[in-house]
mmCIF file as gemmi writes it, N, C-alpha and C atoms, coordinates in Angstrom:
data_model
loop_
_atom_site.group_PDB
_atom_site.id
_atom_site.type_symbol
_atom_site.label_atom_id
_atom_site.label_alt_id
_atom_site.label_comp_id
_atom_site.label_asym_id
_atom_site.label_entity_id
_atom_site.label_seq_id
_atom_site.pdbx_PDB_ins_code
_atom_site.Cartn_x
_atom_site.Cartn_y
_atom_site.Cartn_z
_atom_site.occupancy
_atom_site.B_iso_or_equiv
_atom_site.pdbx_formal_charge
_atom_site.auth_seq_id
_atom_site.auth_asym_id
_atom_site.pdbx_PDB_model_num
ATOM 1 N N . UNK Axp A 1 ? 0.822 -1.191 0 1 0 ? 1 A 1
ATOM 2 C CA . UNK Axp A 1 ? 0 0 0 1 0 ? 1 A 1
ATOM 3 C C . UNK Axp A 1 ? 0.871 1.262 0 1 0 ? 1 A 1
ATOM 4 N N . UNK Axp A 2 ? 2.078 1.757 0.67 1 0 ? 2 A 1
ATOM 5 C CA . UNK Axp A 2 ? 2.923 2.203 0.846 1 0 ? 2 A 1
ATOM 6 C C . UNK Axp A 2 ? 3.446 2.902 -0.896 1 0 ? 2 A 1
ATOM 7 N N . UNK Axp A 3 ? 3.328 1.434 -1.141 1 0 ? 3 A 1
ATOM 8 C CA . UNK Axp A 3 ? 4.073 1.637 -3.033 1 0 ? 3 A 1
ATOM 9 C C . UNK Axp A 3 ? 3.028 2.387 -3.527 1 0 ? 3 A 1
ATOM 10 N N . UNK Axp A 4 ? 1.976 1.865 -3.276 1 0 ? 4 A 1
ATOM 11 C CA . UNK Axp A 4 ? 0.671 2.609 -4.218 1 0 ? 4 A 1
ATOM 12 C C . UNK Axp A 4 ? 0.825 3.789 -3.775 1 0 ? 4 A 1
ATOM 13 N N . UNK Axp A 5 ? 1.247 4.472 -2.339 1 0 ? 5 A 1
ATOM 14 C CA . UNK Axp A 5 ? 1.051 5.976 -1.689 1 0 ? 5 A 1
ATOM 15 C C . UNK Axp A 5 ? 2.149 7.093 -2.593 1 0 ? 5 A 1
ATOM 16 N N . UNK Axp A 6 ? 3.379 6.096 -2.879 1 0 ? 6 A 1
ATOM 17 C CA . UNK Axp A 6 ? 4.324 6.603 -3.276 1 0 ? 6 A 1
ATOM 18 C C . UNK Axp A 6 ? 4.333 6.899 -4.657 1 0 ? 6 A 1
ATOM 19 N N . UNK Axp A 7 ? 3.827 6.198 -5.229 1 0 ? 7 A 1
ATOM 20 C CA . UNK Axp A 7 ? 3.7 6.124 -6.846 1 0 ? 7 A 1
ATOM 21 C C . UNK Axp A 7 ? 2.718 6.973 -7.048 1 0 ? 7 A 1
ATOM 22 N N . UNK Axp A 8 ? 1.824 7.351 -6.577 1 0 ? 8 A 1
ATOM 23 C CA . UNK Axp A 8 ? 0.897 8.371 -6.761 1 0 ? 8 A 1
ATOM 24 C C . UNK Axp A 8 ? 1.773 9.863 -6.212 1 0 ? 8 A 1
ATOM 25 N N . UNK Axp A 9 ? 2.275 9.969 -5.328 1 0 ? 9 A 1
ATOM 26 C CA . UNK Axp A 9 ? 2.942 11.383 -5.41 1 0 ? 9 A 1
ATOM 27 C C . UNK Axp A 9 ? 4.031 11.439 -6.556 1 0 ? 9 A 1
ATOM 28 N N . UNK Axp A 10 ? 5.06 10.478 -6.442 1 0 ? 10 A 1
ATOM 29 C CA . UNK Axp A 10 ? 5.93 10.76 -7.527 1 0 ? 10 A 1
ATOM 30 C C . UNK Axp A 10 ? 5.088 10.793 -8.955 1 0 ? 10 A 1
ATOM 31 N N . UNK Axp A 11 ? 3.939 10.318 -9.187 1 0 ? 11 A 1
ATOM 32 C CA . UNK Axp A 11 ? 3.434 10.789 -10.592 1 0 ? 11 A 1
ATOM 33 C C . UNK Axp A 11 ? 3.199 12.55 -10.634 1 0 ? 11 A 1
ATOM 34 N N . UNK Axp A 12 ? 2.035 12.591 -9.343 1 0 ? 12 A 1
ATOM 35 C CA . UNK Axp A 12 ? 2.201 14.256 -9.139 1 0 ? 12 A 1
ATOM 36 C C . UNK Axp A 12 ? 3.175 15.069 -9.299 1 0 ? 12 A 1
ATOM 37 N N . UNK Axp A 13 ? 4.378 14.837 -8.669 1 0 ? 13 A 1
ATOM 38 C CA . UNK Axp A 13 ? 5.64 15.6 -8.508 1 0 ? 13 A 1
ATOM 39 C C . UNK Axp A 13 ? 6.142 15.862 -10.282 1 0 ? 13 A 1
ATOM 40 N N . UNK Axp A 14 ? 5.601 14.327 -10.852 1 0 ? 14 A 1
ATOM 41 C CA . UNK Axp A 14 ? 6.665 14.383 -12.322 1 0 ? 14 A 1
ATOM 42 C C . UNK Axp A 14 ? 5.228 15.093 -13.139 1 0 ? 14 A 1
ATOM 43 N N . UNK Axp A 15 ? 4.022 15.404 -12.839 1 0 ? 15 A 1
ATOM 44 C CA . UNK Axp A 15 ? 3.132 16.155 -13.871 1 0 ? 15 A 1
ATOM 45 C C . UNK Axp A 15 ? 3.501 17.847 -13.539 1 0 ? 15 A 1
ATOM 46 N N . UNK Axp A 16 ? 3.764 18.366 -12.043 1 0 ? 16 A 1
ATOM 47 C CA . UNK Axp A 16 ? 3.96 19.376 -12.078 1 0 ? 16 A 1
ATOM 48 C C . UNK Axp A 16 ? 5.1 19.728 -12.362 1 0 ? 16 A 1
ATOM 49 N N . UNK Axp A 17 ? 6.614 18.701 -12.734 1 0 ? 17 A 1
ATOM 50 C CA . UNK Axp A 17 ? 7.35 19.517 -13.503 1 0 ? 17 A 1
ATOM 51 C C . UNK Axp A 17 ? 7.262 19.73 -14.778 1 0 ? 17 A 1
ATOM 52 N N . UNK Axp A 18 ? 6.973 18.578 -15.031 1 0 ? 18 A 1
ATOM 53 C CA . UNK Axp A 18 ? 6.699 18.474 -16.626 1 0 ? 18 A 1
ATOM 54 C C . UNK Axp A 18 ? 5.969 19.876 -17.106 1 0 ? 18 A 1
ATOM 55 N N . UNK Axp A 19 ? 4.652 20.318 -16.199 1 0 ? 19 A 1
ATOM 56 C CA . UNK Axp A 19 ? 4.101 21.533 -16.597 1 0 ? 19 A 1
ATOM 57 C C . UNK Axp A 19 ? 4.782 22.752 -16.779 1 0 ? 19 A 1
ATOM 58 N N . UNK Axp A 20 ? 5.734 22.75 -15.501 1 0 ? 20 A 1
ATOM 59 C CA . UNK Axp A 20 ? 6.344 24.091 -15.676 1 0 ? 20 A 1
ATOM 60 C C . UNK Axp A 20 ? 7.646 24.001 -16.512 1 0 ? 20 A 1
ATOM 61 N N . UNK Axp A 21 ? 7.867 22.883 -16.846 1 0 ? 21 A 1
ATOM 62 C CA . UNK Axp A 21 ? 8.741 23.172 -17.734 1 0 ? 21 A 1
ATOM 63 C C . UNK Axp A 21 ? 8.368 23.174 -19.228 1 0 ? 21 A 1
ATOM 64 N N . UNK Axp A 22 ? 6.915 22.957 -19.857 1 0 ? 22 A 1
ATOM 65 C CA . UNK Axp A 22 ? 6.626 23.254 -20.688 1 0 ? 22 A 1
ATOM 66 C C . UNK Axp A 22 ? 6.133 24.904 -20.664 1 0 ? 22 A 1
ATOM 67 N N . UNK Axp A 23 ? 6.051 25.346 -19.712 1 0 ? 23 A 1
ATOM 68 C CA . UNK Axp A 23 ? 5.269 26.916 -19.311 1 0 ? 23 A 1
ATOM 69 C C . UNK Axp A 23 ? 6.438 27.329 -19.791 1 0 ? 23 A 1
ATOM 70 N N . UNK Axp A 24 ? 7.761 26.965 -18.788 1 0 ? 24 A 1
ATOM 71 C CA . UNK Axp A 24 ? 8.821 27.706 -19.19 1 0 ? 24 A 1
ATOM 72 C C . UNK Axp A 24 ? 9.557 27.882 -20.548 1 0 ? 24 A 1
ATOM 73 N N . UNK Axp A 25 ? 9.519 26.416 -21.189 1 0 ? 25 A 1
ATOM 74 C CA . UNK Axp A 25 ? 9.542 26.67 -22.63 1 0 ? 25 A 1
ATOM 75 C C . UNK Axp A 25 ? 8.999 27.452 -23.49 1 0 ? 25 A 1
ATOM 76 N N . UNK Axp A 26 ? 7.833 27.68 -23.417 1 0 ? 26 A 1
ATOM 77 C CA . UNK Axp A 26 ? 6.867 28.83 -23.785 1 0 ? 26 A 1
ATOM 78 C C . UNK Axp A 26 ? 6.955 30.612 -23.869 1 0 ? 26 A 1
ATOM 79 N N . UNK Axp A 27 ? 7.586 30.43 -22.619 1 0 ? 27 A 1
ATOM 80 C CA . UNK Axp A 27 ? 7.666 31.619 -22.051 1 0 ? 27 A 1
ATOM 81 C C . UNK Axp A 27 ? 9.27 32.588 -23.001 1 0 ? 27 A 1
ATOM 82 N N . UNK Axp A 28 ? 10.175 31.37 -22.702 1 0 ? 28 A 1
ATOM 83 C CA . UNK Axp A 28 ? 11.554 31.747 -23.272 1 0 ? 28 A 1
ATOM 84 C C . UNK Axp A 28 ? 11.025 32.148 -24.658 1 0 ? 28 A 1
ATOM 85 N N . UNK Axp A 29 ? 10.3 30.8 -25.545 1 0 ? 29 A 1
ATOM 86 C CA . UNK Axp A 29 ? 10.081 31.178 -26.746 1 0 ? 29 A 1
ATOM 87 C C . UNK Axp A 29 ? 9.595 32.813 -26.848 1 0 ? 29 A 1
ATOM 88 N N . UNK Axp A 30 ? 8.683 33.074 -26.303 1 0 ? 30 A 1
ATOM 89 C CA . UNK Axp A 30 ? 8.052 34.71 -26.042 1 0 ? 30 A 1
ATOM 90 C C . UNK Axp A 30 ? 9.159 35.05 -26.026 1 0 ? 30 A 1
ATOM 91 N N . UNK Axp A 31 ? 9.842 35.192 -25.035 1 0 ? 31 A 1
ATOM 92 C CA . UNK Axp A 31 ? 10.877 36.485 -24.791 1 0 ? 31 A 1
ATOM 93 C C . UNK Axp A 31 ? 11.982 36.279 -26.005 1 0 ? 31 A 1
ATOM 94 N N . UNK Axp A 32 ? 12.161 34.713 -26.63 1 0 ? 32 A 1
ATOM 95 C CA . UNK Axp A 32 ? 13.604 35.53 -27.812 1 0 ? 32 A 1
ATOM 96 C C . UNK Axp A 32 ? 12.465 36.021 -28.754 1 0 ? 32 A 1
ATOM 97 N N . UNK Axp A 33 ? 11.22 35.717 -29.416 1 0 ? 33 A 1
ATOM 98 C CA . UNK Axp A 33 ? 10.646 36.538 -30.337 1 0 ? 33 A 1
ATOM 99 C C . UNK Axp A 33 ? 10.577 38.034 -30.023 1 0 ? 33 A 1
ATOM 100 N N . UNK Axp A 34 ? 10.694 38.349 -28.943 1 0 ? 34 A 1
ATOM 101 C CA . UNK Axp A 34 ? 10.341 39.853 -28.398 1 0 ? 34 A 1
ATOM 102 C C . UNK Axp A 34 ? 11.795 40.573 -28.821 1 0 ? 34 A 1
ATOM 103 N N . UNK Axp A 35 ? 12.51 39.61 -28.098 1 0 ? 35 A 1
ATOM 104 C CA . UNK Axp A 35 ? 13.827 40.054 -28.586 1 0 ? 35 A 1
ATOM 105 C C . UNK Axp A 35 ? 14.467 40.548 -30.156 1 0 ? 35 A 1
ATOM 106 N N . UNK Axp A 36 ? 14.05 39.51 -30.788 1 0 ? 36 A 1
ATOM 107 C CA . UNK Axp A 36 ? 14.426 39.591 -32.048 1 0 ? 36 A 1
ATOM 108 C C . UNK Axp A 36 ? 13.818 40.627 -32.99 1 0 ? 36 A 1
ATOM 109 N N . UNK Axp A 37 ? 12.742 40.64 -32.74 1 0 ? 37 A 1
ATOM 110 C CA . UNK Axp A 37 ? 11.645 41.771 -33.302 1 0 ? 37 A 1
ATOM 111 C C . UNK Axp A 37 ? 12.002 43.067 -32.797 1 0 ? 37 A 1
ATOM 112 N N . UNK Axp A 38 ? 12.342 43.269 -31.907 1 0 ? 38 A 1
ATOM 113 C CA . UNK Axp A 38 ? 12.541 44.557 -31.447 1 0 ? 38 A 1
ATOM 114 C C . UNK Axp A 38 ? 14.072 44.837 -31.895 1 0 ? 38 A 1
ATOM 115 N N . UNK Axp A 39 ? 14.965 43.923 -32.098 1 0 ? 39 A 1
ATOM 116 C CA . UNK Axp A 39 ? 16.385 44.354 -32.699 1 0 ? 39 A 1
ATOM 117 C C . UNK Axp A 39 ? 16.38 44.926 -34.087 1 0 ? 39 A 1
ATOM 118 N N . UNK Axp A 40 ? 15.081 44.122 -35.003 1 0 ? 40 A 1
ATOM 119 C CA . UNK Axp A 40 ? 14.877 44.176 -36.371 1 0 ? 40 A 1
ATOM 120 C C . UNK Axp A 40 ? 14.23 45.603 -36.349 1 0 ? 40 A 1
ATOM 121 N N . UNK Axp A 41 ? 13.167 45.979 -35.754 1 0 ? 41 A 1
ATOM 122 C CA . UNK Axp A 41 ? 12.578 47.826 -35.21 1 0 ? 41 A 1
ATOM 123 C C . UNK Axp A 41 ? 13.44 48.165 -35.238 1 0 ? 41 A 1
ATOM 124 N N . UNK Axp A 42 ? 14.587 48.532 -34.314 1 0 ? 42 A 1
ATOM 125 C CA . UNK Axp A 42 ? 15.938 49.202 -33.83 1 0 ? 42 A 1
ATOM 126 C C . UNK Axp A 42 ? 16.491 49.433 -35.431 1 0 ? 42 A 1
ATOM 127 N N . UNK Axp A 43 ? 16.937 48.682 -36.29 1 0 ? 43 A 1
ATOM 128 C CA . UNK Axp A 43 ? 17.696 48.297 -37.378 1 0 ? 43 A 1
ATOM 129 C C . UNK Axp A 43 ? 16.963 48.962 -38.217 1 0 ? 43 A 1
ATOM 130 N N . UNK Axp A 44 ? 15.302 48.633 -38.759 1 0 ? 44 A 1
ATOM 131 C CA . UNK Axp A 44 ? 14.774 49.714 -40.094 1 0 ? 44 A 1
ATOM 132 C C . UNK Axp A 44 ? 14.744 51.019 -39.641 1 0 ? 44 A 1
ATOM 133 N N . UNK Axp A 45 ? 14.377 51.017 -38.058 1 0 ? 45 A 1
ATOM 134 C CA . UNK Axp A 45 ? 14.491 52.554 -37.562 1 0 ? 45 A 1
ATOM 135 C C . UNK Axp A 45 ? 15.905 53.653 -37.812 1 0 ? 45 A 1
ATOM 136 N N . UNK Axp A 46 ? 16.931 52.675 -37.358 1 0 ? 46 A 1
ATOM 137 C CA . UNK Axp A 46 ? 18.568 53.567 -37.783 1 0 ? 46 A 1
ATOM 138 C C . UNK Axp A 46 ? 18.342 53.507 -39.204 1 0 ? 46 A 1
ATOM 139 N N . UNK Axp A 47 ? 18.195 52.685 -40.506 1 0 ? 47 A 1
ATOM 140 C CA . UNK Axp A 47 ? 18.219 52.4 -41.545 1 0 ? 47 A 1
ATOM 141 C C . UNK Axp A 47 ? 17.257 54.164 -42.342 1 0 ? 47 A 1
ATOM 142 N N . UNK Axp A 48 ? 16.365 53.735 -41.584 1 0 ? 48 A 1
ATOM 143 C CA . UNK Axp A 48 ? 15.479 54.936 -42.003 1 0 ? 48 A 1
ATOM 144 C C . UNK Axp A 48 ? 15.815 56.047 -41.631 1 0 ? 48 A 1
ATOM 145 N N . UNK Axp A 49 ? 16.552 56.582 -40.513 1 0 ? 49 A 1
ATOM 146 C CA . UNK Axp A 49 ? 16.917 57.55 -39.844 1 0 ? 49 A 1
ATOM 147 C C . UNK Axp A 49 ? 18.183 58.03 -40.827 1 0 ? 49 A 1
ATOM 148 N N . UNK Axp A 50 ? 19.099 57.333 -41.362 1 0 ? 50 A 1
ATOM 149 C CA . UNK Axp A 50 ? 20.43 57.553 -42.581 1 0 ? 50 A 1
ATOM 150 C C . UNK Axp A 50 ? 19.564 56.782 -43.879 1 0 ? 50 A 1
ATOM 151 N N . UNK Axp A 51 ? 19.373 58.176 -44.829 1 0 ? 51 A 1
ATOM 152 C CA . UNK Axp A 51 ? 18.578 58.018 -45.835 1 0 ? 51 A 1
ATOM 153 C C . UNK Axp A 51 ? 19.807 57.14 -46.922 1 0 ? 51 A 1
ATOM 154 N N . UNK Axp A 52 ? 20.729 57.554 -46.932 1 0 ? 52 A 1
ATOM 155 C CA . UNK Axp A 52 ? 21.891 57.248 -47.823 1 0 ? 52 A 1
ATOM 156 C C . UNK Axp A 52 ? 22.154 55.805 -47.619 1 0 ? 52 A 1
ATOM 157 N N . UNK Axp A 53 ? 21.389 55.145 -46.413 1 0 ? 53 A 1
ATOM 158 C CA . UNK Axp A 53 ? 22.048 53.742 -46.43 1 0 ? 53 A 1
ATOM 159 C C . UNK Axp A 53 ? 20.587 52.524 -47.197 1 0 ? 53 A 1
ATOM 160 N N . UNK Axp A 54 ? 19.846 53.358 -47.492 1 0 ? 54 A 1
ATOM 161 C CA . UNK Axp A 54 ? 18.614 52.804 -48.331 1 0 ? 54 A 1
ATOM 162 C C . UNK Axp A 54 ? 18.798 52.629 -49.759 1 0 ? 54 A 1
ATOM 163 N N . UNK Axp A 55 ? 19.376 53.477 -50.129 1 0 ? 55 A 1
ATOM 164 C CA . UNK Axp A 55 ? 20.213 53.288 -51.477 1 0 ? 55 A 1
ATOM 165 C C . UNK Axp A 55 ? 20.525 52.004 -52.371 1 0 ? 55 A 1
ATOM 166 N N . UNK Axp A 56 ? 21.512 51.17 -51.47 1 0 ? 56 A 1
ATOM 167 C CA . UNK Axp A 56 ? 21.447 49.736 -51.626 1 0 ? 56 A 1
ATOM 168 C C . UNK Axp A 56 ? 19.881 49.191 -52.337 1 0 ? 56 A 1
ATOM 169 N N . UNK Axp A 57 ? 18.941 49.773 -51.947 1 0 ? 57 A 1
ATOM 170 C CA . UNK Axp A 57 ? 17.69 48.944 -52.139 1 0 ? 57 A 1
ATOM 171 C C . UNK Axp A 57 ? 17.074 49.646 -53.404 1 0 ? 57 A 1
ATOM 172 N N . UNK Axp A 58 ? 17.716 50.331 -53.69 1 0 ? 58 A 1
ATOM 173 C CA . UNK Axp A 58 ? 17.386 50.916 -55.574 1 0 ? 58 A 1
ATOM 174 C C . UNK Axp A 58 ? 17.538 50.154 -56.492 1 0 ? 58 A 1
ATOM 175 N N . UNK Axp A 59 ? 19.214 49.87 -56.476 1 0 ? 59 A 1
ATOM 176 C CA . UNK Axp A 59 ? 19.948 48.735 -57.375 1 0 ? 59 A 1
ATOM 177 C C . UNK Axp A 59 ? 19.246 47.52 -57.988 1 0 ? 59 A 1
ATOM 178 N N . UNK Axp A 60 ? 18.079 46.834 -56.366 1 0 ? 60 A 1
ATOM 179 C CA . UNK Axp A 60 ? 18.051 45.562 -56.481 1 0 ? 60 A 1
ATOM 180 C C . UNK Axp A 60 ? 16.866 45.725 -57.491 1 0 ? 60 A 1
């Protein structure tokens, strides 16, 4: 009975990590998209800010 007591928490213990470590996966994903997007803003913003470096994009 003991085994049965035990095997039922260690299932608990292994669903609530499992959860937060899918939360946390989630979460990271969010923050590098935030990241990345906002470097690419930063970049057309300077780009746009020096008209002369748009140029390049005539040629093509």
């Amino acid at each position: 009975m003991l085994e049965k007591e035990n095997s039922k928490i260690i299932q608990e213990i292994t669903n609530l990590v499992n959860e937060v470590k899918s939360n946390l996966s989630s979460e990271i994903n969010k923050s590098i998209i935030y990241v990345y997007w906002n470097i690419g803003k930063i970049i057309v913003s300077n780009e746009n800010e020096f008209n002369n470096r748009l140029e390049y994009g005539k040629e093509v």
